[in-house]
Biopython code that builds the backbone (N, CA, C, O; Angstrom):
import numpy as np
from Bio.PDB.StructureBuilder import StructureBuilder

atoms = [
    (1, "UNK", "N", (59.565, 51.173, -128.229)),
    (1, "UNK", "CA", (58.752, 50.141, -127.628)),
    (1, "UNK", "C", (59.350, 49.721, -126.288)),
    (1, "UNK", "O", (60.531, 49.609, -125.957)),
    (2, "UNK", "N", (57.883, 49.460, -125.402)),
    (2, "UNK", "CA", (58.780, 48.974, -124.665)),
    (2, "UNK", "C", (59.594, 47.841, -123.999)),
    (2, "UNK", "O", (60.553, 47.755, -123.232)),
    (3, "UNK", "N", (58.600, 46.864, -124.778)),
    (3, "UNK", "CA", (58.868, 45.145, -124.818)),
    (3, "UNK", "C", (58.620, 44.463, -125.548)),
    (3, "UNK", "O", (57.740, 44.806, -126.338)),
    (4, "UNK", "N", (59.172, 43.281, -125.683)),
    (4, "UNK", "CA", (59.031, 42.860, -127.418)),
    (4, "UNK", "C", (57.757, 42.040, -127.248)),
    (4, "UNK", "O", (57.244, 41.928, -128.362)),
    (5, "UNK", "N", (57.177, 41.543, -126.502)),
    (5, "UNK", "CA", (56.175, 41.166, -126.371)),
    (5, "UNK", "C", (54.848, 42.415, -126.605)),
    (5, "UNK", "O", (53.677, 42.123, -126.846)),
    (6, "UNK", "N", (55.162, 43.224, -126.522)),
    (6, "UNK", "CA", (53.929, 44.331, -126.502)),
    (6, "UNK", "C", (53.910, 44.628, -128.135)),
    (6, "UNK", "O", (52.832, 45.018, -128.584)),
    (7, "UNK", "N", (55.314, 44.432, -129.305)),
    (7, "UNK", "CA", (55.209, 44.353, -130.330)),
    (7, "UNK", "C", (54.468, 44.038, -130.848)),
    (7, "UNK", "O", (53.583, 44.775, -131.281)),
    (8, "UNK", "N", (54.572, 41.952, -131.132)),
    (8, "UNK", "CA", (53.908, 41.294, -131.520)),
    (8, "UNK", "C", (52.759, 41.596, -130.751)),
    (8, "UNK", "O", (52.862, 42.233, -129.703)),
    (9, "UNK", "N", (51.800, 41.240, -131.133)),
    (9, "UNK", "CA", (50.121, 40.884, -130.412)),
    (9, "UNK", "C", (49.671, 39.382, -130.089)),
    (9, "UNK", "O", (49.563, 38.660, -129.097)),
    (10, "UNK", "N", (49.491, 39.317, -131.323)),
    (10, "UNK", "CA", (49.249, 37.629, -131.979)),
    (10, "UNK", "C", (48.983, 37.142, -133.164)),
    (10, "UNK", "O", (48.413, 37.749, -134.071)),
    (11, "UNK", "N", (49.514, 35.692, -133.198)),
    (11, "UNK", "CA", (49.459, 35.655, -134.399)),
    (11, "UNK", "C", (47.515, 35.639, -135.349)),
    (11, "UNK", "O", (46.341, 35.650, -134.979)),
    (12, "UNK", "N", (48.324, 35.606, -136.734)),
    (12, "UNK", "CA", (47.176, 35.343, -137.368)),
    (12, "UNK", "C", (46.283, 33.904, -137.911)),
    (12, "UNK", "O", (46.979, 33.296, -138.724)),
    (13, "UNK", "N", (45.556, 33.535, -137.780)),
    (13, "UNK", "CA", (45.490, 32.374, -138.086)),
    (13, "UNK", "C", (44.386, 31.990, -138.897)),
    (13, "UNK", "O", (43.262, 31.638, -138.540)),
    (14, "UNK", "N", (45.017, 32.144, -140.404)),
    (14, "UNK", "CA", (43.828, 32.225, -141.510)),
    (14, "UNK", "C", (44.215, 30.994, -142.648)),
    (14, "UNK", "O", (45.042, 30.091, -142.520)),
    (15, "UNK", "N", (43.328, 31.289, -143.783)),
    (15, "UNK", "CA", (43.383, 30.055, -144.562)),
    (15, "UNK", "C", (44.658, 30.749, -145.163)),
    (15, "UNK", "O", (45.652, 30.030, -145.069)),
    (16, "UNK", "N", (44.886, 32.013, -145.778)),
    (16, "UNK", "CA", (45.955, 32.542, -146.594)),
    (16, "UNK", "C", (46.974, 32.387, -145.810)),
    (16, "UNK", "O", (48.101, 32.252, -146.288)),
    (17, "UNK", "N", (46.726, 32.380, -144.351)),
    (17, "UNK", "CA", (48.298, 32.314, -143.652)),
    (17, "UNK", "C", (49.011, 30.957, -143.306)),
    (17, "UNK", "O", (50.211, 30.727, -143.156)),
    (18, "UNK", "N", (47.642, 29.913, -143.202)),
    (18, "UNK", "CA", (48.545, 28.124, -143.325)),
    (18, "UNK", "C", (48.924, 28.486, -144.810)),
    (18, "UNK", "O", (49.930, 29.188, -144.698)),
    (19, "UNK", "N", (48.606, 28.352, -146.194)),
    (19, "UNK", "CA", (48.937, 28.163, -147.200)),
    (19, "UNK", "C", (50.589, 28.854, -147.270)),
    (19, "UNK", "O", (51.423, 28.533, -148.117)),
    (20, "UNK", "N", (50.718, 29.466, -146.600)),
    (20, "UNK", "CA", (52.483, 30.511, -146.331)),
    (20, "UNK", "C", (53.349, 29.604, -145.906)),
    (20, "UNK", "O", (54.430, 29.413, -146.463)),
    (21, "UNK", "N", (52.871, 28.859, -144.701)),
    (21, "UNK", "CA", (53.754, 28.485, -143.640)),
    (21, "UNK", "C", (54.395, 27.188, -144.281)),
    (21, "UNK", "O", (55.369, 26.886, -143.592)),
    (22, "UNK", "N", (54.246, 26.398, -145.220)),
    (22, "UNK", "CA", (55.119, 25.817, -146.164)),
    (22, "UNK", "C", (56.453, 26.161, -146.789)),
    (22, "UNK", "O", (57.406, 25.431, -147.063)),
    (23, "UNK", "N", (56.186, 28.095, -147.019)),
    (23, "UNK", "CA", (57.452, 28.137, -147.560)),
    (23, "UNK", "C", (58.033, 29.277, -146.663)),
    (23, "UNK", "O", (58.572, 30.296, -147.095)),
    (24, "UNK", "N", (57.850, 28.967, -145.401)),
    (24, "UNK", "CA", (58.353, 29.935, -144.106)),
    (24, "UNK", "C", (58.032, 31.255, -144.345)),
    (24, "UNK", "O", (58.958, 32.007, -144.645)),
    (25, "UNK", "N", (56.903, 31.695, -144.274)),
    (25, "UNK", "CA", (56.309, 32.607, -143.929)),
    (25, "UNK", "C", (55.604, 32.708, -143.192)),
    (25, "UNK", "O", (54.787, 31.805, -143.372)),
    (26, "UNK", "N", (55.192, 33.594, -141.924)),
    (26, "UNK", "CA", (54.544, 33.867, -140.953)),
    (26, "UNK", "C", (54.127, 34.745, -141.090)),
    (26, "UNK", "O", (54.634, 35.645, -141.761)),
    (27, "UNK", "N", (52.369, 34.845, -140.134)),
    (27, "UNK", "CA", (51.984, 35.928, -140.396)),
    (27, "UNK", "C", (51.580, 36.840, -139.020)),
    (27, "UNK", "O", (51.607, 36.011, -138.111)),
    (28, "UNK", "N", (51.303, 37.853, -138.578)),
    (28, "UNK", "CA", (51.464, 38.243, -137.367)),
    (28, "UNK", "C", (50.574, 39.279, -136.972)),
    (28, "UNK", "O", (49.729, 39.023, -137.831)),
    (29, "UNK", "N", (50.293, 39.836, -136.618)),
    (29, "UNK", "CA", (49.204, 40.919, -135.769)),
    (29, "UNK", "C", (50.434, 42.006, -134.810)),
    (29, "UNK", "O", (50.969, 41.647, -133.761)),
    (30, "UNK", "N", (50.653, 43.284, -135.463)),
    (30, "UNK", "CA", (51.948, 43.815, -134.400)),
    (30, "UNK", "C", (51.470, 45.363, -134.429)),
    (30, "UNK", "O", (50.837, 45.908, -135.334)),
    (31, "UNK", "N", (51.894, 45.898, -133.306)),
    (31, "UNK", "CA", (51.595, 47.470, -132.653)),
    (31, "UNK", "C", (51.803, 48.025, -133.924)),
    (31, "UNK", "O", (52.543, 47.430, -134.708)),
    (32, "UNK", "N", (51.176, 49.240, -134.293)),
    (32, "UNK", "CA", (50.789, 49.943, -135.372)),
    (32, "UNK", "C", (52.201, 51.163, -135.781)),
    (32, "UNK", "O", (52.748, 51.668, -136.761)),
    (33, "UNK", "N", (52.287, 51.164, -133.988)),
    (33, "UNK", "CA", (53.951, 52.456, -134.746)),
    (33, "UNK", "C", (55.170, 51.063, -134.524)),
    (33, "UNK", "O", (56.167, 51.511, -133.957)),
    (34, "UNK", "N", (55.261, 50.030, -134.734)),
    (34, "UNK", "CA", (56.263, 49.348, -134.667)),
    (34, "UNK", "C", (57.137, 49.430, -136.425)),
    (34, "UNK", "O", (56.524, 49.507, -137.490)),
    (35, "UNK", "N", (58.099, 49.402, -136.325)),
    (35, "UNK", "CA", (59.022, 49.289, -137.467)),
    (35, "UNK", "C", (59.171, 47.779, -138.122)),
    (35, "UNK", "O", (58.560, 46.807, -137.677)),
    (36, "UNK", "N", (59.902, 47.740, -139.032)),
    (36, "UNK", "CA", (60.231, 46.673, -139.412)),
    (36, "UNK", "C", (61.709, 45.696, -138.843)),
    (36, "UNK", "O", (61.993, 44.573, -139.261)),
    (37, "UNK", "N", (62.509, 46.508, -137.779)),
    (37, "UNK", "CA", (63.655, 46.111, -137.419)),
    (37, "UNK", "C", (63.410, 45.756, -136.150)),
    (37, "UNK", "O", (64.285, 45.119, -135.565)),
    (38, "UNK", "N", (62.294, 46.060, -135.528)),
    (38, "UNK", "CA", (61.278, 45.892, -134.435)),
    (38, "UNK", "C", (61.274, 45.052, -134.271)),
    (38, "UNK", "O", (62.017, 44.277, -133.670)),
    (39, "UNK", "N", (59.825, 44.944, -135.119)),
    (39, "UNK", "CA", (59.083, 43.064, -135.454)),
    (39, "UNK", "C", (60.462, 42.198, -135.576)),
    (39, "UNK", "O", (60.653, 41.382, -134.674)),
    (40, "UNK", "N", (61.316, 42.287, -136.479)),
    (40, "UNK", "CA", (61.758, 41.488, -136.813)),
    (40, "UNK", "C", (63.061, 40.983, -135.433)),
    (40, "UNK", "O", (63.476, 39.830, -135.325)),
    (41, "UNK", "N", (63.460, 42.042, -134.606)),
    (41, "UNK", "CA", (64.277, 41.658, -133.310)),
    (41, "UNK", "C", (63.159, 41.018, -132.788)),
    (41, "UNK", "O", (63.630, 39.974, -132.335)),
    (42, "UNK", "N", (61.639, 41.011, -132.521)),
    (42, "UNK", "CA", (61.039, 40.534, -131.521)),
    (42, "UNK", "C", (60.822, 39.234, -132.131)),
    (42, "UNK", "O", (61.117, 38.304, -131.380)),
    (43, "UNK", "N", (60.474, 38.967, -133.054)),
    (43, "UNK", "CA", (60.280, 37.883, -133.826)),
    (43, "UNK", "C", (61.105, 37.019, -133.549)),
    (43, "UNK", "O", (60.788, 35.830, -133.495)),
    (44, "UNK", "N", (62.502, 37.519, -133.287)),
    (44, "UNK", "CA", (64.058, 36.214, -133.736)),
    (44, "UNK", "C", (63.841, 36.153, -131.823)),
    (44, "UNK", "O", (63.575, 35.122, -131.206)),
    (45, "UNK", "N", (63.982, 37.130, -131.381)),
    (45, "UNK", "CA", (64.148, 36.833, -129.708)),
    (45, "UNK", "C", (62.784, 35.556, -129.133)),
    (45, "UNK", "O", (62.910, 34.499, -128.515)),
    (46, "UNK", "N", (61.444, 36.319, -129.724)),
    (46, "UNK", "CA", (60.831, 35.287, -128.823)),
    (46, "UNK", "C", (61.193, 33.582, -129.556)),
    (46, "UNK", "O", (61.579, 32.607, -128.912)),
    (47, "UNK", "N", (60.975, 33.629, -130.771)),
    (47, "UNK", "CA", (60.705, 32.422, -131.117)),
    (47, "UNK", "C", (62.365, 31.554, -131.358)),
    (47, "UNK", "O", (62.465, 30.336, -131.513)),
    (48, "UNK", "N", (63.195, 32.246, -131.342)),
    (48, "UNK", "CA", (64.525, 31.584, -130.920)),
    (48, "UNK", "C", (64.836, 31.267, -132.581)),
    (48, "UNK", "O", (65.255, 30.126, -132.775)),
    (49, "UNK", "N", (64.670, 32.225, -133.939)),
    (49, "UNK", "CA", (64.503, 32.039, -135.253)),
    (49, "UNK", "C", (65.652, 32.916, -136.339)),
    (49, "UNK", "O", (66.466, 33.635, -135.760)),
    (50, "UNK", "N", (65.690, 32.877, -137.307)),
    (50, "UNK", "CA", (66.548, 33.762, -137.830)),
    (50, "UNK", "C", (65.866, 34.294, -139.328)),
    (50, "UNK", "O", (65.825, 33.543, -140.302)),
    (51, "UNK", "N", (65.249, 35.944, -139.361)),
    (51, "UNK", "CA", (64.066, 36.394, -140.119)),
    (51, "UNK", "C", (65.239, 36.974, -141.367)),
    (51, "UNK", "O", (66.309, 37.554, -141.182)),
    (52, "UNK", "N", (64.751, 36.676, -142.324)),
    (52, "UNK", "CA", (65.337, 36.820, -143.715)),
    (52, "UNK", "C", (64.678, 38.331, -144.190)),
    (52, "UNK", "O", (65.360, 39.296, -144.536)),
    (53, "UNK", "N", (63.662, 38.306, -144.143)),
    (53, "UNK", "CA", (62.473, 39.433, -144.495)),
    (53, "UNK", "C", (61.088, 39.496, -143.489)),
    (53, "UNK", "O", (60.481, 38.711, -142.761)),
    (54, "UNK", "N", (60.964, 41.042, -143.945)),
    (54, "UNK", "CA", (59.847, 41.489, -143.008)),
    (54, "UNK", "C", (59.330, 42.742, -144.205)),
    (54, "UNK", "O", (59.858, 43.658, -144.837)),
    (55, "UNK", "N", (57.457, 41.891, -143.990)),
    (55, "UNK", "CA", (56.914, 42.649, -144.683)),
    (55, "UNK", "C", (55.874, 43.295, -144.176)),
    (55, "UNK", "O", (55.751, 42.674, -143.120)),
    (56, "UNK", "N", (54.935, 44.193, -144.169)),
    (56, "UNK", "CA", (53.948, 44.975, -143.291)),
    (56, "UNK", "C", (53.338, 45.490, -143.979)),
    (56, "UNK", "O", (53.871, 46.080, -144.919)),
    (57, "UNK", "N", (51.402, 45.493, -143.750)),
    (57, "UNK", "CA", (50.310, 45.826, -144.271)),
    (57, "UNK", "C", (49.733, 46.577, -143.388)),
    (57, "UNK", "O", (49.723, 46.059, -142.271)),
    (58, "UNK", "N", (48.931, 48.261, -143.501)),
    (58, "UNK", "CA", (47.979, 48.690, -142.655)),
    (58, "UNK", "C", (47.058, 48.767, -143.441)),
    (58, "UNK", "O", (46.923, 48.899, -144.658)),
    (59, "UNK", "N", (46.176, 48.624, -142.212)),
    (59, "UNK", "CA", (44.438, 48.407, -142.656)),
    (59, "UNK", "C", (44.016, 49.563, -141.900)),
    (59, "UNK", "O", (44.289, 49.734, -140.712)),
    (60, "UNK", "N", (43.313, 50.386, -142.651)),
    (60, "UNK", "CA", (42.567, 51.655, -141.782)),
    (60, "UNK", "C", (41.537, 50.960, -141.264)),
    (60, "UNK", "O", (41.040, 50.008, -141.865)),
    (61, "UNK", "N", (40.979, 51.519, -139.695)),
    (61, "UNK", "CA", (39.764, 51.524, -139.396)),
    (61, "UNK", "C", (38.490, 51.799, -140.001)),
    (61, "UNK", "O", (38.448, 52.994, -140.292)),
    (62, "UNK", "N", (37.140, 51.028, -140.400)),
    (62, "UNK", "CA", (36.453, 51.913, -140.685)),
    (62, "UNK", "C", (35.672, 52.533, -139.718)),
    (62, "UNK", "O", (35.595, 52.225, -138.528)),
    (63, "UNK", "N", (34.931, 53.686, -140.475)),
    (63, "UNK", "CA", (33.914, 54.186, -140.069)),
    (63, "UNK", "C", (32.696, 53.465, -139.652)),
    (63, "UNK", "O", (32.356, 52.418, -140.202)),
    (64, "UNK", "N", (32.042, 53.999, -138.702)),
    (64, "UNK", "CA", (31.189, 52.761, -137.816)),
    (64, "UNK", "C", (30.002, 54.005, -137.321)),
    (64, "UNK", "O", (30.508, 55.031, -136.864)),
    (65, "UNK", "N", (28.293, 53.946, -137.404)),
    (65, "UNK", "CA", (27.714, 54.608, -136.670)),
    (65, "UNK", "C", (26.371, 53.533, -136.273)),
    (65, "UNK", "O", (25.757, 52.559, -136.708)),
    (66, "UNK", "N", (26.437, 54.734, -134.826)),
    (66, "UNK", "CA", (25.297, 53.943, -134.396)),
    (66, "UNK", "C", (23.803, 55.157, -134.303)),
    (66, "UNK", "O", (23.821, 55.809, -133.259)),
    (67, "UNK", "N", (23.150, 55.331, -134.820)),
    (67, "UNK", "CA", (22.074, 56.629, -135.013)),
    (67, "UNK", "C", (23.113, 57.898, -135.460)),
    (67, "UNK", "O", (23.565, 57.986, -136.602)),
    (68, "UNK", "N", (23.448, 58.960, -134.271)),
    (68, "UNK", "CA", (24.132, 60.208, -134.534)),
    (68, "UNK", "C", (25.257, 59.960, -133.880)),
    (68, "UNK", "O", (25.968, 60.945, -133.682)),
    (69, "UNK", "N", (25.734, 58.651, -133.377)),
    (69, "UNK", "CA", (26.982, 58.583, -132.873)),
    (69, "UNK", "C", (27.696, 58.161, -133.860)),
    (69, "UNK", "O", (27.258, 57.237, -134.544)),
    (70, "UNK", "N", (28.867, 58.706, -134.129)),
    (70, "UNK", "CA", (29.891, 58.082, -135.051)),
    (70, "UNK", "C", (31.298, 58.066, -134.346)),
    (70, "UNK", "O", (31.790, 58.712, -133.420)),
    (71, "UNK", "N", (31.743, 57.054, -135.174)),
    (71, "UNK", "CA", (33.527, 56.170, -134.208)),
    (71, "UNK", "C", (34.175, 55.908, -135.291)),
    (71, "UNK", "O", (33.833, 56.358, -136.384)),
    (72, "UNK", "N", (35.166, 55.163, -135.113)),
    (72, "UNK", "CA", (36.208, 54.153, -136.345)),
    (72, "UNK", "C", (36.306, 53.105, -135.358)),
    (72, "UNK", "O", (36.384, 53.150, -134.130)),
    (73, "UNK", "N", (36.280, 51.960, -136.348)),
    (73, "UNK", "CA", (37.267, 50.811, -135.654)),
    (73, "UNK", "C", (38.801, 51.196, -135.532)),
    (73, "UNK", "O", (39.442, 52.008, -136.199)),
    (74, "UNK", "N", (39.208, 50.372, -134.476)),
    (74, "UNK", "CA", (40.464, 50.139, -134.551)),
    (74, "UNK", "C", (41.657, 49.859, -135.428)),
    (74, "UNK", "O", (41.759, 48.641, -135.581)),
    (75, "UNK", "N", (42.564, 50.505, -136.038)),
    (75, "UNK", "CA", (43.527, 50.322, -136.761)),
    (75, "UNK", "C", (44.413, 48.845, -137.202)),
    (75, "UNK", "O", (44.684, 48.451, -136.067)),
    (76, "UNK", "N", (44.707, 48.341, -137.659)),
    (76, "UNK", "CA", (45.353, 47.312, -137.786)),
    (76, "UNK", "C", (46.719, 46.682, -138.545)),
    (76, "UNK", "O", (46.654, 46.448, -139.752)),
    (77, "UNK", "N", (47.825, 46.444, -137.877)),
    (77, "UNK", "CA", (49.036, 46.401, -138.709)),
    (77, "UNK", "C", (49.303, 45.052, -138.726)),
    (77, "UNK", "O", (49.327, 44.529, -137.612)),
    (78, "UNK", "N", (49.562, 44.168, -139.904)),
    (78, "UNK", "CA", (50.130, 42.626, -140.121)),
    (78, "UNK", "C", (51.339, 42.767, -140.676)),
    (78, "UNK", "O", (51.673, 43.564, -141.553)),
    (79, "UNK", "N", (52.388, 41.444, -139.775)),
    (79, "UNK", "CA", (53.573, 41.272, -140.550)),
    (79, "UNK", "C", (53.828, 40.005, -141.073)),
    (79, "UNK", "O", (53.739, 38.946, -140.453)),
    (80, "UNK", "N", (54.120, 40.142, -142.137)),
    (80, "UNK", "CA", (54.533, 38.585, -142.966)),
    (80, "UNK", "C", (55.811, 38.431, -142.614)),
    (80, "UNK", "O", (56.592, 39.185, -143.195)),
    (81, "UNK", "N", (56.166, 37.844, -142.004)),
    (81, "UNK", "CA", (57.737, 37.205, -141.763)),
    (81, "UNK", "C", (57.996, 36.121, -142.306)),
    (81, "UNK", "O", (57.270, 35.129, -142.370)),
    (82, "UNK", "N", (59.164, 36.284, -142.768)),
    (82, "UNK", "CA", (60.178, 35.152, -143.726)),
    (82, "UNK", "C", (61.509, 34.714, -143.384)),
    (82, "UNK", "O", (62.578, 35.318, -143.470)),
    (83, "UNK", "N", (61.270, 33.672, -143.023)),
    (83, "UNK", "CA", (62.355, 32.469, -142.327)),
    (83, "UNK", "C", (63.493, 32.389, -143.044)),
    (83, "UNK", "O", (63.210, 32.226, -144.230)),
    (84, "UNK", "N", (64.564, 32.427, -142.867)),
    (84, "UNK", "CA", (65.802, 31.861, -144.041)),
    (84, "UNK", "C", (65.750, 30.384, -144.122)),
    (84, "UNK", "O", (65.096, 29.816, -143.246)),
    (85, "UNK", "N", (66.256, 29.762, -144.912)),
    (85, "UNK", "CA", (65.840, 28.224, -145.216)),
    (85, "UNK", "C", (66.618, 27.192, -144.544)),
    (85, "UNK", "O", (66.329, 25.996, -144.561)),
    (86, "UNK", "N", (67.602, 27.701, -143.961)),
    (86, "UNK", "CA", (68.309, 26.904, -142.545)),
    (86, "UNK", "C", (67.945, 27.210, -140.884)),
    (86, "UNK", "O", (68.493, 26.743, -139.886)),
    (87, "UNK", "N", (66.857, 28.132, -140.988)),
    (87, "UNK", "CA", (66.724, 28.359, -139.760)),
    (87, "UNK", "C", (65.583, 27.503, -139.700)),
    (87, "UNK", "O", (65.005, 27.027, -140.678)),
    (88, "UNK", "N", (65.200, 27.285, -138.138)),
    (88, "UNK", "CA", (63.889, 25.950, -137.959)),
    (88, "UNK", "C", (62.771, 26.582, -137.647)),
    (88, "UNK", "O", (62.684, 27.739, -137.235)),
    (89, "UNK", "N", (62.186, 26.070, -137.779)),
    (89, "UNK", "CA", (60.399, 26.159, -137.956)),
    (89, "UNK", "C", (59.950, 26.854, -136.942)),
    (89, "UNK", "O", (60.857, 27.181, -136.178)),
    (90, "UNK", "N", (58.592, 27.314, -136.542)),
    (90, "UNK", "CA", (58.196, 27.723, -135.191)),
    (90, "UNK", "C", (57.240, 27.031, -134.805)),
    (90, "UNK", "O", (56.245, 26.993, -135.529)),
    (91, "UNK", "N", (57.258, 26.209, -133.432)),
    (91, "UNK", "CA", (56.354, 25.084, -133.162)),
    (91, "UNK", "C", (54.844, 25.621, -133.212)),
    (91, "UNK", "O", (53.956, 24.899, -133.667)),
    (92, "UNK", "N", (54.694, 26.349, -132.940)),
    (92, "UNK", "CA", (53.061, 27.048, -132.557)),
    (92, "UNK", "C", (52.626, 26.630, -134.017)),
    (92, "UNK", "O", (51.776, 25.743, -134.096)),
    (93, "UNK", "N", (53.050, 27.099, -135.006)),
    (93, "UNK", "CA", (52.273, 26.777, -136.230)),
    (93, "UNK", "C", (52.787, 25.893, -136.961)),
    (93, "UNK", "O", (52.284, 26.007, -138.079)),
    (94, "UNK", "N", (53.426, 25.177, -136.936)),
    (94, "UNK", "CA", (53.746, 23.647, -136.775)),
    (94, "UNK", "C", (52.498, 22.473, -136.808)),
    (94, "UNK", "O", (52.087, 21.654, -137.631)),
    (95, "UNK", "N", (52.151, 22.883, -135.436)),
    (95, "UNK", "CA", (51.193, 22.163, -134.639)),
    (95, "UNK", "C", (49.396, 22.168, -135.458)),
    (95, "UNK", "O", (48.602, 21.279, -135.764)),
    (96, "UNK", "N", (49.397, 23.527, -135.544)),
    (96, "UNK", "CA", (47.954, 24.195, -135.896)),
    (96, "UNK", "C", (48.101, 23.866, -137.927)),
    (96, "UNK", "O", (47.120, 23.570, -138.610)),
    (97, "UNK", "N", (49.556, 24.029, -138.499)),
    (97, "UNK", "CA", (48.950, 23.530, -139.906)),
    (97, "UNK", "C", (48.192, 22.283, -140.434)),
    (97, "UNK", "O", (47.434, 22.081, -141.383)),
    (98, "UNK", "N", (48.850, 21.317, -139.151)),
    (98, "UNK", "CA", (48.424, 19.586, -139.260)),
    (98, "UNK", "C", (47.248, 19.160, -139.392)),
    (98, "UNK", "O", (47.035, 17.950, -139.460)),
]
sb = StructureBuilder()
sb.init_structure("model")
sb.init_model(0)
sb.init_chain("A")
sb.init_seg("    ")
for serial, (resi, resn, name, xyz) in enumerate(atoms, 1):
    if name == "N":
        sb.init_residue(resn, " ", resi, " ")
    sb.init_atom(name, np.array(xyz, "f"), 0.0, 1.0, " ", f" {name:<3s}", serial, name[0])
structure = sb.get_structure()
C-alpha cells in the first residue's frame, strides 16, 4: 500500500456498528488486498489508538444486468477493530453514537 489513508476508506455507520462501539469495536470500509497488520498500523497511526484485534469480512460483488449488458458490483472489504480497554476512544464515533 501506498498510504495509510488509501487503506482505510471510511467508516461504517450502521445500526449493528453503534451497538459495537460500547464495547470498543469499530467498524470500517478498507482496500480489498489490504491485510490485517495493514488496517490495523493504519488504524493506530491515524486515530492516535492502540488495536487489540482485527477482524475482516468480504462481500462479493453481485451480478447486475441491464438488457444484454452484464457487470458486477464492486467488491467490498469491512474491518471490525477492537480497542484494548486502556486505550481511548475515537472522537468521530464518540460524537455520532450520542
Amino acid at each position: 500500500m501506498k498510504d495509510i489513508h488509501d487503506i482505510i476508506k471510511r467508516p461504517i455507520l450502521s445500526e449493528k456498528s453503534y451497538d459495537l462501539i460500547p464495547t470498543n469495536r469499530y467498524t470500517f470500509e478498507v482496500d480489498v488486498k489490504a491485510n490485517k497488520t495493514q488496517i490495523r498500523a493504519a488504524v493506530e497511526e491515524i486515530f492516535g489508538v492502540t488495536v487489540s484485534a482485527v477482524t475482516t469480512s468480504r462481500k462479493q460483488g453481485k451480478m447486475k444486468r441491464q438488457g444484454r449488458t452484464q457487470g458486477r458490483r464492486p467488491e467490498v472489504k469491512k474491518a471490525y477493530v477492537t480497542l484494548t480497554e486502556d486505550s481511548k476512544k475515537i472522537e468521530f464515533f464518540e460524537s455520532m453514537a450520542q
